[in-house]
C-alpha positions in Angstrom: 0.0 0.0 0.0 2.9 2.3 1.1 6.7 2.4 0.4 6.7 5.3 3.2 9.4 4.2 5.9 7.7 6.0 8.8 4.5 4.5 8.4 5.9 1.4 7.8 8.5 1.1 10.6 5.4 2.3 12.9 2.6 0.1 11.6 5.3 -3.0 12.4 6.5 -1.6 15.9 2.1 -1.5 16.7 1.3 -5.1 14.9 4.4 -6.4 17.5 3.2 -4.7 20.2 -0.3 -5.4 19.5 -0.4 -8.8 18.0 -3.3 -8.7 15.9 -4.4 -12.5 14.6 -4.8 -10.4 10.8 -3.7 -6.9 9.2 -6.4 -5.3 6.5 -4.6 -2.1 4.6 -7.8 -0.1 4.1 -7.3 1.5 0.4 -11.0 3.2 0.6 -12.4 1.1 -2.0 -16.4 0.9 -2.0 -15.9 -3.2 -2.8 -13.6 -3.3 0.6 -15.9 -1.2 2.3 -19.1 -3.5 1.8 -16.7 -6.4 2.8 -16.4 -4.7 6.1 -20.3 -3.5 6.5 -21.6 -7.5 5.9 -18.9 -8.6 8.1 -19.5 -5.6 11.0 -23.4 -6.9 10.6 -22.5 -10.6 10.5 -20.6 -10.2 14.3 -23.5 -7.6 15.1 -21.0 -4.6 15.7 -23.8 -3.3 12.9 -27.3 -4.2 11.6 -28.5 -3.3 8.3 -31.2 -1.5 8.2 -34.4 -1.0 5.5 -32.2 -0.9 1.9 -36.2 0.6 0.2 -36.0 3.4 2.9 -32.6 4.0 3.8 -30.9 2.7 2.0 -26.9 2.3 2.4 -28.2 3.0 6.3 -26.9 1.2 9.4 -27.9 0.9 13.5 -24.8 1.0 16.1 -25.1 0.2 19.6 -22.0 1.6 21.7 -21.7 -0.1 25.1 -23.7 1.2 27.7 -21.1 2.9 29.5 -19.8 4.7 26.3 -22.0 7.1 24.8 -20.1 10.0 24.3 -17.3 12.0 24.7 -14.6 12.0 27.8 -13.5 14.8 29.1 -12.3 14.0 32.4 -10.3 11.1 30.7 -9.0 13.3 27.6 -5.3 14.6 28.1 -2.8 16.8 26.9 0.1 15.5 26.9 3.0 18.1 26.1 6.3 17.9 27.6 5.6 20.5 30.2 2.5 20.6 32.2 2.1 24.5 31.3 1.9 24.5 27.5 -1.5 22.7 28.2 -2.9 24.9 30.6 -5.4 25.5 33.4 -7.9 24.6 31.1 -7.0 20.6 29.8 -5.9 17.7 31.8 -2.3 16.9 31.4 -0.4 14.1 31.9 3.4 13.6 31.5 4.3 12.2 28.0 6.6 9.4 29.3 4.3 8.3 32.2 1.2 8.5 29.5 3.3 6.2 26.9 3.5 4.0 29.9 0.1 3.5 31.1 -0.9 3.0 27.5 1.4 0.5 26.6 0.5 -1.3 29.8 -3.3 -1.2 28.4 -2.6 -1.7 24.7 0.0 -5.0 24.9 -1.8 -7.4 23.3 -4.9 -5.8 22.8 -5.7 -6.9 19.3 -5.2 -10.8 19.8 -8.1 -12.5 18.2 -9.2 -9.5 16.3 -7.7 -7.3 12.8 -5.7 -4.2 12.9 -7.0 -2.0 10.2 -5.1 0.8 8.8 -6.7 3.7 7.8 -5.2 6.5 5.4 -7.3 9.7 5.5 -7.0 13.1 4.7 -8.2 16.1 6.3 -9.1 18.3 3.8 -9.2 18.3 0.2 -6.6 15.6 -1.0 -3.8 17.5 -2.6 -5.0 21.1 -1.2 -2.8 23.6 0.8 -4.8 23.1 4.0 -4.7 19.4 4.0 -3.2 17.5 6.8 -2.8 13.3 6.4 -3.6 11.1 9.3 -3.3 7.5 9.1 -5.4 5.3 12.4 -4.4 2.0 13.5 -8.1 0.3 14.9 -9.5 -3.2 15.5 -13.4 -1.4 14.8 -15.0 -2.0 11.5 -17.3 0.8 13.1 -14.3 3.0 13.1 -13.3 2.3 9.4 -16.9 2.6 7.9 -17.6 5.9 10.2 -14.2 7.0 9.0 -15.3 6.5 5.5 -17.9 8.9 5.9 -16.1 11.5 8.3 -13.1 12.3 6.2 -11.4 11.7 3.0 -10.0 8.0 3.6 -8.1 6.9 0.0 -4.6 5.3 -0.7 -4.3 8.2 -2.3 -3.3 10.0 1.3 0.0 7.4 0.6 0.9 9.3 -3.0 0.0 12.9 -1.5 2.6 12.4 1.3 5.7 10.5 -0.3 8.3 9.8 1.7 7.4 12.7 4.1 7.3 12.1 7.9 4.8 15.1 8.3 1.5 13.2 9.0 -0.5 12.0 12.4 0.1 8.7 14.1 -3.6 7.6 15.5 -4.1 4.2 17.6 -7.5 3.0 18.8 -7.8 -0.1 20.7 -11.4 -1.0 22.0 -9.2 -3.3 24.7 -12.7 -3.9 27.1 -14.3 -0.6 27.1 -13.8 -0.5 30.7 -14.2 2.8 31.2 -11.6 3.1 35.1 -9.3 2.3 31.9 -10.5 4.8 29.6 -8.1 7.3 28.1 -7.9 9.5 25.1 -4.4 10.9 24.9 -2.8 13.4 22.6 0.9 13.9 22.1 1.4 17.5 20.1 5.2 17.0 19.7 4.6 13.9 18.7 1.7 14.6 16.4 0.5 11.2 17.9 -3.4 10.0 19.4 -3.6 7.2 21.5 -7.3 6.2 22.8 -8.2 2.8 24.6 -11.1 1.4 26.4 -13.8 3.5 24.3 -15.7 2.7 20.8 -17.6 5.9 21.0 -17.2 8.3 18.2 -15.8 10.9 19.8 -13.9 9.1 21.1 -12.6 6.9 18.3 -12.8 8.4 15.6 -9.6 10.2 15.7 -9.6 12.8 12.4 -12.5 15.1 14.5 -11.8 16.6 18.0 -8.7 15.0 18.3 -6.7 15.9 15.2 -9.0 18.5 13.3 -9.2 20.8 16.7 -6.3 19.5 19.4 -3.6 18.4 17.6 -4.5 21.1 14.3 -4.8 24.1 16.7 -1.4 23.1 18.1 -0.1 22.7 14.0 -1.8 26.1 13.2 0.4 28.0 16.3 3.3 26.7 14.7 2.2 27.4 11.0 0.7 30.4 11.1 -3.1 29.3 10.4 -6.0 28.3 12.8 -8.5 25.9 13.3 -11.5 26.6 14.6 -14.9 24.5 16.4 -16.6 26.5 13.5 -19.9 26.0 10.9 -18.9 27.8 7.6 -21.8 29.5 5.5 -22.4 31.0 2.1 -25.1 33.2 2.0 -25.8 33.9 -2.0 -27.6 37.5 -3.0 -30.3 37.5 -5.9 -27.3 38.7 -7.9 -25.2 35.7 -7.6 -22.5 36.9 -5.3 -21.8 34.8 -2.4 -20.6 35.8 1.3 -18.8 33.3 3.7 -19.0 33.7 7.9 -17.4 31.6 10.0 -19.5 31.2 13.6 -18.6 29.4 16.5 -21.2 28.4 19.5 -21.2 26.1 22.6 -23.2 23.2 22.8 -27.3 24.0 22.7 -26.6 27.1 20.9 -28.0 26.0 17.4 -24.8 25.8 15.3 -25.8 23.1 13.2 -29.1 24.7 12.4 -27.3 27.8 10.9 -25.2 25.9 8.9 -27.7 24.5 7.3 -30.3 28.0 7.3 -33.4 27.5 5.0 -33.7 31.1 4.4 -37.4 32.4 5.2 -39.9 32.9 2.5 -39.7 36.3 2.1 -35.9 35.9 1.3 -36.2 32.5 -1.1 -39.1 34.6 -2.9 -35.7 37.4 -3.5 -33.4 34.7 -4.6 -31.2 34.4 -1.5 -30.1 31.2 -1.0 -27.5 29.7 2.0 -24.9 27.0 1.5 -23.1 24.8 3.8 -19.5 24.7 3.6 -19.4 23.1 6.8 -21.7 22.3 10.6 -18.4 21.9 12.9 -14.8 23.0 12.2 -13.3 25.3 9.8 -9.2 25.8 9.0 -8.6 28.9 8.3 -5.3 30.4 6.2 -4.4 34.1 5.3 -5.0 33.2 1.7 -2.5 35.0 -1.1 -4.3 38.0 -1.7 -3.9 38.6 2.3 -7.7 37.7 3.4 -8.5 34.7 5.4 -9.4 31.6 3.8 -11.5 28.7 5.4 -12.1 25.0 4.4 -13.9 22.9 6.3 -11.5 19.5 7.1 -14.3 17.1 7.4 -16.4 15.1 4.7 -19.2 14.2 6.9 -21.7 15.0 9.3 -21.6 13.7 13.1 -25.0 14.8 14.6 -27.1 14.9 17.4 -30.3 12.8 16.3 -33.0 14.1 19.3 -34.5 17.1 18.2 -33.4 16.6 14.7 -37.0 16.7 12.2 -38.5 18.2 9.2 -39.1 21.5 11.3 -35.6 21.6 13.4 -33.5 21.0 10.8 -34.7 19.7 7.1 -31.5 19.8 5.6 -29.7 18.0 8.4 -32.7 15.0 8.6 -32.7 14.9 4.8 -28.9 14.5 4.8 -29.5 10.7 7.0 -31.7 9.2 4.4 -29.0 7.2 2.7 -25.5 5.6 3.5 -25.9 6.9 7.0 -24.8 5.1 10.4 -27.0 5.8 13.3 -26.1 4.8 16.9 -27.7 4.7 19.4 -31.2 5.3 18.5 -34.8 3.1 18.7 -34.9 0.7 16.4 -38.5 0.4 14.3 -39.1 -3.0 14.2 -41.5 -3.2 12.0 -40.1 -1.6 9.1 -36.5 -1.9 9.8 -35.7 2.0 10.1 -35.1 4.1 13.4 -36.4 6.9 15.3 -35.5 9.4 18.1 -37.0 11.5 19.9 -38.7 14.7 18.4 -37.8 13.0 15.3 -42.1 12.6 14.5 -45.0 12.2 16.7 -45.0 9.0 15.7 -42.5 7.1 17.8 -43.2 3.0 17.0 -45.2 0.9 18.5 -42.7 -2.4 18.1 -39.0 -1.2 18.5 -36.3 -1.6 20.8 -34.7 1.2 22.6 -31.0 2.4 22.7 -29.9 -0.4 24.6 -31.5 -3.1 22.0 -33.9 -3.3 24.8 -37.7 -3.9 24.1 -39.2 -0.7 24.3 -42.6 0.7 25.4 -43.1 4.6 24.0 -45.7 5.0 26.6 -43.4 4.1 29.5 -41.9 7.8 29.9 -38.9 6.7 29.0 -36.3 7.5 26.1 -36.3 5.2 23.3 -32.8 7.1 22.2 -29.9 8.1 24.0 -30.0 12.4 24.3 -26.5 12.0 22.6 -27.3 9.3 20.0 -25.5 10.3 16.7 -25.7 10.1 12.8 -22.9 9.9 11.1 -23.8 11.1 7.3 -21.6 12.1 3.8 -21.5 16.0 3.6 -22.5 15.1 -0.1 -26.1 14.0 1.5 -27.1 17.4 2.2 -29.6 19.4 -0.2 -27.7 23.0 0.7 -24.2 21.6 0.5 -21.9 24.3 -1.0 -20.0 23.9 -4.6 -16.7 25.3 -3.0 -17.3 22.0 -0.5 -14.2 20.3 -2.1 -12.7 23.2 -3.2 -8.8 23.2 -2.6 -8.5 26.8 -1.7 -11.6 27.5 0.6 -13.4 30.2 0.5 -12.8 33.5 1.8 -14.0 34.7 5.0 -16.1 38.4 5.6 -17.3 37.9 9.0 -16.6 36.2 12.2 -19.9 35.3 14.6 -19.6 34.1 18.1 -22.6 33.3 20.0 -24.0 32.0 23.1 -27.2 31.3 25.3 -27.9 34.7 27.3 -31.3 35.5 28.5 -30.6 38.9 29.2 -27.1 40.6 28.7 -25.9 39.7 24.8 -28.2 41.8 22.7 -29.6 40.4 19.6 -26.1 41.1 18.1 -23.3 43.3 17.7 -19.8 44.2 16.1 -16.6 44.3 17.7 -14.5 47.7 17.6 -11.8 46.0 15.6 -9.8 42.5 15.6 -8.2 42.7 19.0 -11.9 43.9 20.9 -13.2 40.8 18.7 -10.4 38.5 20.3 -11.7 39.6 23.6 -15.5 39.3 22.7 -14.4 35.4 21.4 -12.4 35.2 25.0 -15.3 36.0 27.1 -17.6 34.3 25.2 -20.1 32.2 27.4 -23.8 30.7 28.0 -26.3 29.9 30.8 -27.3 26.7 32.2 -31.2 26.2 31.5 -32.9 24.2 34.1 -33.4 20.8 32.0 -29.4 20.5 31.8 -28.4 21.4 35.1 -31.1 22.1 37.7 -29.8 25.3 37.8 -31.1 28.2 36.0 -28.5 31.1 35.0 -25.2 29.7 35.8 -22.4 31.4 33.3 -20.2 29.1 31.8 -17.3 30.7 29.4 -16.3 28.7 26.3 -13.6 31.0 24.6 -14.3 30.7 21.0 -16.0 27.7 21.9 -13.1 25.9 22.2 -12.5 24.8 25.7 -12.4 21.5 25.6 -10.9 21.1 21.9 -7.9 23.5 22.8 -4.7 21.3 22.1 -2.9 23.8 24.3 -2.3 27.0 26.8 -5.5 29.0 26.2 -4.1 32.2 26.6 -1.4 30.8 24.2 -4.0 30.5 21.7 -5.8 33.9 22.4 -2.3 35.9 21.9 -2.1 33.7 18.3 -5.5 35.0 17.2 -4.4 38.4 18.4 -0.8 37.9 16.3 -3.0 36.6 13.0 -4.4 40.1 13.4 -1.6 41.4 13.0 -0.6 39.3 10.0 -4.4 40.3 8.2 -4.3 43.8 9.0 -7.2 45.7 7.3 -8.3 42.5 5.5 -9.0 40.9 8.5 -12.6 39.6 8.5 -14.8 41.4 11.2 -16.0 40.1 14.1 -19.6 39.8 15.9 -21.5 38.6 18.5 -24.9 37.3 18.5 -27.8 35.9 21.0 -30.8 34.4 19.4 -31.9 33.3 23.0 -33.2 36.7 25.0 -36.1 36.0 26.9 -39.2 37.5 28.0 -40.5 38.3 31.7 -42.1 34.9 31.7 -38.7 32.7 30.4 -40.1 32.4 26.4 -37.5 33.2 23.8 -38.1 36.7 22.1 -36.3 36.4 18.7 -37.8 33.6 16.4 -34.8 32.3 15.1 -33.8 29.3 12.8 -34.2 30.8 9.1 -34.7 34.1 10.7 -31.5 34.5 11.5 -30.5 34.8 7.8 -32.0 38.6 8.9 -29.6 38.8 11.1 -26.8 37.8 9.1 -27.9 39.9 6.2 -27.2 43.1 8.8 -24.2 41.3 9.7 -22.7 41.0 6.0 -24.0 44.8 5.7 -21.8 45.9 8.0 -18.9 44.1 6.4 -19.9 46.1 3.0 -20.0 49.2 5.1 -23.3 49.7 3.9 -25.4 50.7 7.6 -24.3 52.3 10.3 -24.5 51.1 14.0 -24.7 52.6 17.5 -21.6 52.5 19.4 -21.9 51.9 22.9 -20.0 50.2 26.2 -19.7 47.2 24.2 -19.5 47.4 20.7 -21.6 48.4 17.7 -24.9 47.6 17.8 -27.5 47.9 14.9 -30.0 50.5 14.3 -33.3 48.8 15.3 -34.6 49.8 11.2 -31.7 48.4 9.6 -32.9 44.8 10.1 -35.7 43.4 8.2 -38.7 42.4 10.0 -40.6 42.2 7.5 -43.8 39.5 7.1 -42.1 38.5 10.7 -45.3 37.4 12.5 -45.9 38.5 16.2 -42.4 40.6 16.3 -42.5 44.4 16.2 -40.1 47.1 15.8 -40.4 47.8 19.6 -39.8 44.3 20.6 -36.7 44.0 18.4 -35.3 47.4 19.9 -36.3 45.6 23.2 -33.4 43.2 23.0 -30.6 45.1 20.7 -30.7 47.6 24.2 -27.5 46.9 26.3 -28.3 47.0 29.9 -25.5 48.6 31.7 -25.9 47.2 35.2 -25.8 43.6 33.7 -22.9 43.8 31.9 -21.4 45.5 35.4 -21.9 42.5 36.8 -20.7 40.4 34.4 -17.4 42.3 34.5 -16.6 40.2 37.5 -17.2 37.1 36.4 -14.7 38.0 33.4 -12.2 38.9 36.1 -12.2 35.6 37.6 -12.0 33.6 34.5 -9.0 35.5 33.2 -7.7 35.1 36.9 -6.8 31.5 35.2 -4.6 32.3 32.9 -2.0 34.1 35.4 0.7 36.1 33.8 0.2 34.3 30.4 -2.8 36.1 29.7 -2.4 38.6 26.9 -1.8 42.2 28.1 -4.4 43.3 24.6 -6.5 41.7 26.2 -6.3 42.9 29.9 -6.4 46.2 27.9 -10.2 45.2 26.3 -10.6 44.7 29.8 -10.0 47.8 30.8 -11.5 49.7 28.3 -14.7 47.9 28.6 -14.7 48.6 32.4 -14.0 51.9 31.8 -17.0 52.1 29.6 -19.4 51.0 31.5 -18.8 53.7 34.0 
């Protein structure tokens, strides 16, 4: 498959250590593929479902005590415990090797080592980065297949070269006191054992395209970002690219993949997916920044996910799809989760492969049950998806879940106050996740648990790519679809509706409206965003939440205080200067 003496030398020093009874070189092929699908269904690792209805489709169970990501068992592990920072485990390179060998030796007896070649990225494209993982998990290989761009051709791209990431997953028992996903930046090496989660295993996502890749981009000069990428296309045929990053809850997925409201489709806007969850971006060479998105697949929360969330996204599991952890529909062979329908079956089995009653209360799928679907699936996938230079970027959009201190949106003074915006960046607890209502939890960029190292390391490197983009950086916003009422209910409608929103947003890019300034940033003339055929909004409800409230965001100021607090004398002094000025502000 390869004449490449690193991979090689390191595929024989694992199959030694390892002692797998067979060794499959995956080349990608669809005939090698199937192979692996009727053999994962034959073992039970996967079960086939209804070919008439979806078809290429197929059910996953993970064990019961693996059903989604680890963070308490997910470690940095750099040579000193400060380059990962107050904000990741860390664990000392040598005594990490250690424990994982001790788990690993012998792990694969009785089972086959796979090799995977993928790329991230376009094949052959500037931003592309080639990873090959070592796994004894046909569920790996065929999720793999979907998630990134898995080809021998990853072998002919890299040559002889050394410069590409060393991945091992062993399922070992999937006991989870023995559960550890490890990554070694100087190394460019992920080690996870004890876990056939997705998250977990599937090693090109969190782990490479955010941990190991931020580290990369430091060093390189680029960044990469837990961030959708959109087009939005005017009547005239010009398109517009944002990059936006949100916590968890906050609706990312569902503005990657906009339906744009009537009123705009009846226009002749239109909005295209580049991509729902991490974006590399590269000051391109006419000096702007440039953004692919390093995936080729979808991994997605199923609950919640229907015809009315999220068309595009539901649409996008119809074929060649693997689902896990959802109710299986016995009687037709297909699956279902909740808020899927309100039709959940009457003869299925739950999560678990239990039997399941829907009238017992309880859930027939897990609240993190996943599909894993081709990019390619989705009816509002961009034409620049494969495209080897990326698109360029206009705008930056944080967001997160405030009830009552982020107004509907607003603009950043310039890059460094839209570093700071992204540092600060943070959403409240609602009472179904926590029990708690209104509890402020920051998520920088909403990147604090994909961070590969010191976090105010990787603020002062946004701050120094400002430098390096100068007037053509993009600019930066905030938004907040989630305001509420007196009585709790959300005020702004959201989903399409945001496209009005964005259209401002883009606006201001273009320099084509003015804004407000105040303590906080710029924030939008009430009449510059269209309401129009908006039902049950008025103008004086919109100006309701684009108004700042003063004495909110004083009290906020100390809770900002206290999370830079952290970072010690490694935060950035810009950024203790945003500080400052935004103190000063407020008065």
């Amino acid at each position: 498959m390869t004449k490449n003496p690193s991979i090689l030398k390191w595929v024989e020093e694992k199959k030694a250590w390892l002692q797998p009874d067979q060794v499959m070189w995956i080349d990608g092929s669809e005939a090698q593929l199937e192979a692996l699908r009727a053999e994962g269904c034959r073992t039970g690792e996967l079960i086939k479902l209804n070919e008439e209805k979806l078809p290429g489709c197929y059910l996953h169970r993970s064990a019961l005590n693996d059903v989604a990501r680890v963070e308490g068992r997910t470690f940095i592990c750099s040579e000193k415990e400060e380059d990962a920072g107050p904000t990741n485990n860390w664990m000392a390179p040598k005594e990490a090797y250690a424990l994982l060998d001790e788990i690993s030796k012998g792990a694969y007896k009785g089972r086959t080592m796979y090799i995977i070649p993928y790329s991230m990225g376009p094949i052959g494209s500037p931003f592309a980065k080639y990873g090959v993982e070592i796994t004894d998990s046909i569920y790996v290989v065929i999720s793999m297949a979907i998630m990134t761009r898995m080809s021998a051709k990853v072998y002919d791209a890299l040559g002889d070269s050394e410069d590409w990431i060393r991945g091992l997953h062993c399922k070992c028992d999937i006991d989870e006191e023995k559960r550890y996903i490890c990554h070694f930046p100087q190394d460019n090496t992920i080690i996870s054992v004890n876990s056939g989660y997705g998250g977990n295993v599937l090693l090109g996502k969190k782990c490479f395209a955010l941990r190991i890749a931020s580290n990369l981009g430091r060093q390189e000069g680029w960044l990469a970002e837990h961030m959708l990428i959109l087009g939005v296309e005017y009547p005239d045929g010009e398109i517009k690219y944002i990059a936006a990053a949100f916590p968890s809850a906050c609706g990312k997925t569902n503005l990657a993949m906009l339906i744009p409201p009537e009123l705009y489709q009846k226009k002749g806007f239109k909005v295209w997916c580049v991509g729902d969850d991490i974006a590399w971006m590269r000051i391109g060479p006419d000096g702007r920044l440039w953004a692919v998105n390093p995936e080729n697949g979808f991994f997605g929360v199923a609950p919640g996910t229907n015809m009315k969330s999220n068309p595009n996204a539901l649409i996008s599991t119809q074929k060649n799809t693997i689902f896990t952890n959802v109710a299986h529909n016995l009687d037709d062979n297909t699956v279902w989760w909740e808020s899927m329908d309100k039709n959940p079956p009457k003869n299925a089995e739950n999560w678990k492969g239990e039997k399941w009653d829907c009238t017992d209360g309880s859930k027939g799928a897990h609240p993190n049950s996943r599909f894993t679907a081709p990019a390619k699936n989705c009816p509002c996938v961009s034409s620049e998806f494969d495209s080897a230079a990326g698109v360029p970027i206009s705008a930056i959009v944080f967001g997160g879940r405030r009830a009552k201190t982020a107004p509907l949106v607003y603009q950043s003074r310039d890059w460094n106050h839209g570093v700071f915006v992204g540092s600060i960046m943070a959403s409240e607890t609602t009472a179904a996740a926590t029990g708690a209502v209104g509890v402020v939890r920051r998520d920088p960029m909403a990147m604090l648990p994909f961070c590969g190292y010191h976090m105010a390391d990787y603020w002062a490197h946004w701050l120094e790519m400002g430098k390096k983009l100068g007037d053509k950086a993009p600019k930066i916003f905030n938004v907040n679809w989630f305001r509420t009422d007196d009585e709790g209910h959300f005020v702004w409608p959201g989903f399409g509706d945001n496209l009005r929103v964005l259209e401002w947003i883009l606006k201001r890019c273009e320099g084509k409206v003015d804004a407000k300034e105040t303590a906080i940033g710029y924030v939008p003339n009430a009449e510059d965003i269209n309401i129009d055929e908006l039902a049950d909004f008025d103008f004086e409800t919109l100006k309701s939440i684009l108004e700042v409230d003063r004495d909110l965001w004083k009290s906020e100021l100390a809770g900002i205080n206290e999370f830079y607090g952290k970072f010690g004398e490694k935060l950035p002094e810009e950024l203790k200067k945003q500080l400052g000025i935004l103190t000063e502000k407020l008065g």
